[in-house]
Short mmCIF file of the C-alpha atoms (twelve columns), coordinates in Angstrom:
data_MODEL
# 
_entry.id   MODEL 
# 
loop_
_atom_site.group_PDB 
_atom_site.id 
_atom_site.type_symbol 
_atom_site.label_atom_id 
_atom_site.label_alt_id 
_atom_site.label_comp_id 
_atom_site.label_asym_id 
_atom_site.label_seq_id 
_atom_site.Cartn_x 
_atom_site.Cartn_y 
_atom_site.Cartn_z 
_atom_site.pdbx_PDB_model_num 
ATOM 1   C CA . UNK A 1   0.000   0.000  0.000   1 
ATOM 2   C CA . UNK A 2   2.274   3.037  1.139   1 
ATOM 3   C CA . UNK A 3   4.865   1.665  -2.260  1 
ATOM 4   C CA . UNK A 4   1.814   2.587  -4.143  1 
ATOM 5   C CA . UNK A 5   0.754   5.405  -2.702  1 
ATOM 6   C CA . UNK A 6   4.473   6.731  -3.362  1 
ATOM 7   C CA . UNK A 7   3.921   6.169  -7.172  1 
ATOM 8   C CA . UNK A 8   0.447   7.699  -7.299  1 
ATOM 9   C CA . UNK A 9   1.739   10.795 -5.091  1 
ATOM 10  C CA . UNK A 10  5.029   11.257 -7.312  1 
ATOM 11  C CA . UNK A 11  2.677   10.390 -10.474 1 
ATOM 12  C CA . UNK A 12  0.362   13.283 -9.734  1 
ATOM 13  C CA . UNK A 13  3.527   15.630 -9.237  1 
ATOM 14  C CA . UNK A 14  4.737   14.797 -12.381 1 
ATOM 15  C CA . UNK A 15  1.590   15.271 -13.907 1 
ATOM 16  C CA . UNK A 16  0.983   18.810 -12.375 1 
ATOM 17  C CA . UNK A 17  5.069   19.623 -13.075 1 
ATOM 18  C CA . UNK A 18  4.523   18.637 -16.948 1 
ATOM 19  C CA . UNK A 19  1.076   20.365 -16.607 1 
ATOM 20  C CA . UNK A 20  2.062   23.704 -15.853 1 
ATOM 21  C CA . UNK A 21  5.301   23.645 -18.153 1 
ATOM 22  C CA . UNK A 22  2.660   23.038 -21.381 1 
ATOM 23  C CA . UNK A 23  0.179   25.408 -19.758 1 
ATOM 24  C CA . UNK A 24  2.819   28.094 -19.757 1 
ATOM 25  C CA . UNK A 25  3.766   26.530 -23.417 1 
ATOM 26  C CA . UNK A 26  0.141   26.988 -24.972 1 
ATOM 27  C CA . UNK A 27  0.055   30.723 -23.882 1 
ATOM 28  C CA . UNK A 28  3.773   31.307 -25.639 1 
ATOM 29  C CA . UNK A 29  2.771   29.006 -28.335 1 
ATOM 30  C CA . UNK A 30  -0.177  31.238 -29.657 1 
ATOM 31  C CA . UNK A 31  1.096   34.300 -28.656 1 
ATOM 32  C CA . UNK A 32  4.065   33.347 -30.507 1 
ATOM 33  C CA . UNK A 33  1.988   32.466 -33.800 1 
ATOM 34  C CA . UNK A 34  0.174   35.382 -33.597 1 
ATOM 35  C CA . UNK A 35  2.912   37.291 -33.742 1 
ATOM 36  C CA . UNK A 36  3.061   39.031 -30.003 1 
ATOM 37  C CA . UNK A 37  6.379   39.777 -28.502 1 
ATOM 38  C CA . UNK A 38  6.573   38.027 -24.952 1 
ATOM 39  C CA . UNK A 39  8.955   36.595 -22.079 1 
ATOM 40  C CA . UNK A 40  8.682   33.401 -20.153 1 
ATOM 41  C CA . UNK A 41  9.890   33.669 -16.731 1 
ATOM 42  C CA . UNK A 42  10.723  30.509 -14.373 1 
ATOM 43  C CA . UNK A 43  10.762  30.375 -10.993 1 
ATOM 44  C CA . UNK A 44  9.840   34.224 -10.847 1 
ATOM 45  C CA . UNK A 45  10.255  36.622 -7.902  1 
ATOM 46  C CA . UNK A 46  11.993  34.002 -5.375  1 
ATOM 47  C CA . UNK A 47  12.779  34.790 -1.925  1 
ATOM 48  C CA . UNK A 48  12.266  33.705 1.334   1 
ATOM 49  C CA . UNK A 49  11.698  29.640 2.228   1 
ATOM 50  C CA . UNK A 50  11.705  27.022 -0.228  1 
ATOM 51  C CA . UNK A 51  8.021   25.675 0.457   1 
ATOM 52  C CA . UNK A 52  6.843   29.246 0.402   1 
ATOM 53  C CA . UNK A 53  7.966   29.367 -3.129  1 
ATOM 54  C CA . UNK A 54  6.061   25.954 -4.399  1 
ATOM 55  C CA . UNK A 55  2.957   27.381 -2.468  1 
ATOM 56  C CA . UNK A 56  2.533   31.060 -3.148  1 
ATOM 57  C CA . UNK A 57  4.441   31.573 -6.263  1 
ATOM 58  C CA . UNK A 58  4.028   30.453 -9.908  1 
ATOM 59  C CA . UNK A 59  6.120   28.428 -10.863 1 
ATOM 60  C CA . UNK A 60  6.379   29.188 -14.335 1 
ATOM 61  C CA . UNK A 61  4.722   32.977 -16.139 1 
ATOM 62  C CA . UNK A 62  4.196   34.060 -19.830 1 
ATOM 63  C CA . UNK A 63  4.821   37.803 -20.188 1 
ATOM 64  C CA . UNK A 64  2.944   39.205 -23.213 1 
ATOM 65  C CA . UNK A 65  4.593   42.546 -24.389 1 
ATOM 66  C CA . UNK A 66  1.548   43.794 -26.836 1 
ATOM 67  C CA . UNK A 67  2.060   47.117 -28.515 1 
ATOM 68  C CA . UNK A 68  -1.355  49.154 -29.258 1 
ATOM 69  C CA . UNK A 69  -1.748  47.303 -32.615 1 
ATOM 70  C CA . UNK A 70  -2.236  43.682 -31.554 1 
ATOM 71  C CA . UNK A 71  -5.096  41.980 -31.858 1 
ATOM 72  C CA . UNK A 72  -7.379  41.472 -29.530 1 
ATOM 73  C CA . UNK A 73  -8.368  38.292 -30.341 1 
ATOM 74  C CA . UNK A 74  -4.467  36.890 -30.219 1 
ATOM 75  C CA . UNK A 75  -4.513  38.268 -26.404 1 
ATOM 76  C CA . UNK A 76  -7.926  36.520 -25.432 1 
ATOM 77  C CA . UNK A 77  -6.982  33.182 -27.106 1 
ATOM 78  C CA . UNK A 78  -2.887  33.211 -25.927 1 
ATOM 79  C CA . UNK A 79  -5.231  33.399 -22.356 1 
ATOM 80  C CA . UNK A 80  -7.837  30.216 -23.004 1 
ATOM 81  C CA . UNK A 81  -5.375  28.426 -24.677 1 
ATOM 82  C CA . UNK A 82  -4.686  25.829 -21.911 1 
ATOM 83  C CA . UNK A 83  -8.098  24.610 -22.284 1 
ATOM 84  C CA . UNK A 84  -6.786  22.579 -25.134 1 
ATOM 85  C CA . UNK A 85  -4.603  20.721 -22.887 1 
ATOM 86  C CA . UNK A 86  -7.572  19.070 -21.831 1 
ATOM 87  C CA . UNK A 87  -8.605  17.586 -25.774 1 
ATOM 88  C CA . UNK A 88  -5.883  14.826 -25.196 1 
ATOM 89  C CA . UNK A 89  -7.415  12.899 -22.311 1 
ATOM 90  C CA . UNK A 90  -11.187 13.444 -23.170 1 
ATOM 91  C CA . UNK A 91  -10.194 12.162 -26.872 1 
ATOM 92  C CA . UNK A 92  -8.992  9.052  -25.439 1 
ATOM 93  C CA . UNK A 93  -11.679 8.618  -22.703 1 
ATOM 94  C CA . UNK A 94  -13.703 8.856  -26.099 1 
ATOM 95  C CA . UNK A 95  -12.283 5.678  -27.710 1 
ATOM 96  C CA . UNK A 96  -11.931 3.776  -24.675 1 
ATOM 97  C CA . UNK A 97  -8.798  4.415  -22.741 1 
ATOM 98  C CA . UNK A 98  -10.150 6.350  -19.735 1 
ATOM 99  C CA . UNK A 99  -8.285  6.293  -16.879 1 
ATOM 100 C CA . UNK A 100 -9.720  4.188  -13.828 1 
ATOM 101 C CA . UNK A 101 -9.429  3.352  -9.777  1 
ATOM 102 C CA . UNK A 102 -8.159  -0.097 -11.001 1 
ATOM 103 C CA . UNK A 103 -5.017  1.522  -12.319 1 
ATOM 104 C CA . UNK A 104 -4.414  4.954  -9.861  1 
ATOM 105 C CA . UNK A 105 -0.855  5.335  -10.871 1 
ATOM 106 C CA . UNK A 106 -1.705  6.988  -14.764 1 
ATOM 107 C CA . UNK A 107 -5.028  7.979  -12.846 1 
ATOM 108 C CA . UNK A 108 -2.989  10.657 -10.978 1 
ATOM 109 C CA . UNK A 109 -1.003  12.076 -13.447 1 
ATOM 110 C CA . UNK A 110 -4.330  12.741 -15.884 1 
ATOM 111 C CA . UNK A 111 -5.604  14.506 -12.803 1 
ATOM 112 C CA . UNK A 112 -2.732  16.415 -12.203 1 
ATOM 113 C CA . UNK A 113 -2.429  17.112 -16.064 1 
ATOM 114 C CA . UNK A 114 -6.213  18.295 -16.484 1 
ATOM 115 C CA . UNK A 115 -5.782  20.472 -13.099 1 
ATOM 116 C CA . UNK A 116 -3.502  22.545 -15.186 1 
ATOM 117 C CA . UNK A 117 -5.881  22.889 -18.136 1 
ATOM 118 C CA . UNK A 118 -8.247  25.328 -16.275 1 
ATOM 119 C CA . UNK A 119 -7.354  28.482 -17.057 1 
ATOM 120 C CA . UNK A 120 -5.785  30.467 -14.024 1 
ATOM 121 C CA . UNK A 121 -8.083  34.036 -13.108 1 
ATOM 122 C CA . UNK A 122 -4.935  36.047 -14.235 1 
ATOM 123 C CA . UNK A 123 -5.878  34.363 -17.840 1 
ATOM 124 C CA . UNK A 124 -9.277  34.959 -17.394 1 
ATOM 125 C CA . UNK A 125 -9.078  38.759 -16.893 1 
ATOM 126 C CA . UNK A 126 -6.708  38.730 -19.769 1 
ATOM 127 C CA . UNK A 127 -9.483  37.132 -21.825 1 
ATOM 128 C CA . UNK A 128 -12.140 39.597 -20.625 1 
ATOM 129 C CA . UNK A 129 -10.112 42.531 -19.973 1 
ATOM 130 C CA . UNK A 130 -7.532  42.347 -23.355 1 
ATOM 131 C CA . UNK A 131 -8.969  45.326 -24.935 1 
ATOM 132 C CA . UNK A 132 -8.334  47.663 -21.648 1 
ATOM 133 C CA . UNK A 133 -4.723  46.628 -21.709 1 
ATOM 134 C CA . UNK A 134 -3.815  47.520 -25.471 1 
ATOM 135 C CA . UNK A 135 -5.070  50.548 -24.855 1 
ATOM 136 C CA . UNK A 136 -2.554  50.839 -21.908 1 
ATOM 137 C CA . UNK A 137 0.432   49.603 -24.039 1 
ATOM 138 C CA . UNK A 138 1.377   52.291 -25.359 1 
ATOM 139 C CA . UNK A 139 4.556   52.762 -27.560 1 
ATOM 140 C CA . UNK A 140 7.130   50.277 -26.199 1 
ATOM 141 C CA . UNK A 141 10.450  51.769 -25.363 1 
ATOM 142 C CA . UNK A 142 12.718  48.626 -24.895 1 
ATOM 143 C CA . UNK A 143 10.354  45.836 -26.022 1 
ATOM 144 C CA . UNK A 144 11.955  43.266 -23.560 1 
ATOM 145 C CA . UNK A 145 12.795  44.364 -20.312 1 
ATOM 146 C CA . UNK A 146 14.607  43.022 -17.654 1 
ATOM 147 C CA . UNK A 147 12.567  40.370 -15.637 1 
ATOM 148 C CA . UNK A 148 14.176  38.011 -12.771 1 
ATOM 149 C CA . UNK A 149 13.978  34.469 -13.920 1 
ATOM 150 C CA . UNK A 150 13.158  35.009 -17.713 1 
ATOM 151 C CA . UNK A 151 14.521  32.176 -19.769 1 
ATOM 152 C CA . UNK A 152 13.006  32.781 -23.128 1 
ATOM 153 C CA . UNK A 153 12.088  35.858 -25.268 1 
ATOM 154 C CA . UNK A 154 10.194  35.804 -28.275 1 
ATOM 155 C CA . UNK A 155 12.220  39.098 -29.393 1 
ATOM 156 C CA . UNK A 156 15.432  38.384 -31.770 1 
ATOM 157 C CA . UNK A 157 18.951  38.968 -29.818 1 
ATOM 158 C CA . UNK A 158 20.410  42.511 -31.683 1 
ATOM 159 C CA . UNK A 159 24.036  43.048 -31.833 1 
# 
């Protein structure tokens, strides 16, 4: 019993861990296709204990940098995107291969995985509110600025 529990407890970490990397991914993905300059930041604003920072933190953040042009429409689906993170295991509930309590251990890790397809609020007042913040971008000075953590940039590297 406790082996088991073990596996399902490290399978639904894994799950959430791969979860909220491809979360993160489908906002840069579709922000990148549409053509929006952005940042992805890992492990942002860290400081004080360790467990603090797995708790109250994210763990991973997409920074969009839209100037007053973008579309609208890129902004509000970059922010819904994750829902499609969720096509993979209905599709193969769908044809037979739902997960069950018989087998807890892949169980788990489509829980954790589907936890991370629901949209966080941040995304959701991005998807409501994306018209309100192009009209606060305003002409962009240095189009990728400075961020603690930030790993990626969607912005070519100038000589």
């Amino acid at each position: 019993m406790v082996p088991e529990l073990t596996l399902v407890t490290a399978s639904l970490a894994l799950g959430v861990s791969a979860g909220l990397l491809a979360h993160e991914g489908t906002h840069a993905a579709v922000l990148h296709l549409s053509g929006i300059p952005y940042t992805v930041s890992i492990f942002p604003r860290r400081d004080g204990h360790p467990i603090r920072w797995l708790a109250r933190t994210p763990w991973a953040v997409v920074h969009p940098d839209p100037g007053p042009d973008s579309p609208t429409w890129a902004l509000q689906l970059g922010a819904l995107a994750p829902l499609t993170l969720s096509i993979a295991p209905f599709a193969l509930a769908t044809v037979g291969h739902a997960p069950s309590l018989a087998h807890p251990i892949p169980t788990a890790f489509v829980l954790g995985w589907l936890a991370c397809a629901i949209p966080s609020p941040q995304d959701f007042s991005v998807a409501f509110h994306a018209r309100r913040a192009l009209d606060a971008a305003g002409p962009v000075d240095d189009p990728s600025p400075e961020r603690d953590g930030v790993v990626a940039s969607s912005e070519p590297v100038s000589d």
